[in-house]
N, C-alpha and C positions, 0 to 999 in steps of 0.2 A: 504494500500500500504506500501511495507516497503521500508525504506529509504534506499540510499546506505551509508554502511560504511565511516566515514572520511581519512580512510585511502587509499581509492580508489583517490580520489580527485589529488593527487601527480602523481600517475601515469598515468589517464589523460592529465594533465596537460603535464606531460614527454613525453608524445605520439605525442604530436604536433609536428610539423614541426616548429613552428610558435614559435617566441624567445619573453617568456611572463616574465618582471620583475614588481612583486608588491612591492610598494611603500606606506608606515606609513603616517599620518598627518605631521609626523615631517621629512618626505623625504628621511627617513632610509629604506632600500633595505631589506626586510624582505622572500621573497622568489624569486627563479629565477628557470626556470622551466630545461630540460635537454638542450633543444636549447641555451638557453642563456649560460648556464654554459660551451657549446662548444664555442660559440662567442668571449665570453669574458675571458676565459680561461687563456691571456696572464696580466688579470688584477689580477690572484688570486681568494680567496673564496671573494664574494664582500659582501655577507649577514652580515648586521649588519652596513657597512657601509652608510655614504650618496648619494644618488642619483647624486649629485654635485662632487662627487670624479672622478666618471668616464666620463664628459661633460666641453665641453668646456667654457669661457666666457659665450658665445653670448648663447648656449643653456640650459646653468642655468639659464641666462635671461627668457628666454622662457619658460621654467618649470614656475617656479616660476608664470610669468604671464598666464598659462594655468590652474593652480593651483587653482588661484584668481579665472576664470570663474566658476572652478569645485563647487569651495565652492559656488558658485551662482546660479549652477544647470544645468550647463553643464553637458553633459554625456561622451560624446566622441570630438575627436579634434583632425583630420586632421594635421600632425605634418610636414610629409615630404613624397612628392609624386612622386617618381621619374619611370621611364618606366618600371624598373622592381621588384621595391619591394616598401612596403610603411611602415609609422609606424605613429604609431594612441595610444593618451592618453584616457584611459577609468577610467571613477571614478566608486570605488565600495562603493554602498550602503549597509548601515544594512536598515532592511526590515524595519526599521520607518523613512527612507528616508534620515539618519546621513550621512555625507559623512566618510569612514573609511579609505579611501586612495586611490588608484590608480594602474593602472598597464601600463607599458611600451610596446606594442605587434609589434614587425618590422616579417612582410609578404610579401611573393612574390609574383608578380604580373605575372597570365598565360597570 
């Protein structure tokens, strides 16, 4: 089977509807997909910055403690559920089960 290119992966990602930012161990904003960079657009390029740049108090709180569960083997986390969109923290794995960071995904709800 051949694999797909890495460079497919981006544009993927840019195809969503769905506003995906991945987040470093260290909670640096390492990529944000085409959604996000429409969202958050009045913030600038946010890549390279902290995750805590763009959140309030009470929701760096909340990272931070969601954070904890991931490094513990959580996968996903139910962040905010409202009637018509939601957003969900996901950890992503290296394939010997390392935690590598995370991503931010806010979706709407049909």
């Amino acid at each position: 089977m051949k694999s797909i290119d890495t460079e497919i992966f981006p544009q993927i990602l840019d195809s969503l509807n769905n506003v995906i930012v991945f987040v470093d161990n260290d909670h640096i904003i390492r990529y944000v997909n085409a959604a996000a960079r429409e969202k958050h657009a009045k913030l600038g390029d946010i890549i390279g910055k902290s995750i805590f740049f763009c959140h309030n108090e009470n929701s760096c709180r909340l990272i931070k403690e969601y954070y904890e569960k991931m490094k513990n083997g959580t996968d996903e986390i139910l962040v905010t559920a409202y009637d018509t969109y939601r957003v969900v923290m996901r950890s992503v794995r290296s394939t010997e089960g390392k935690l590598m960071g995370y991503y931010e995904k806010i979706y709407t709800v049909d």
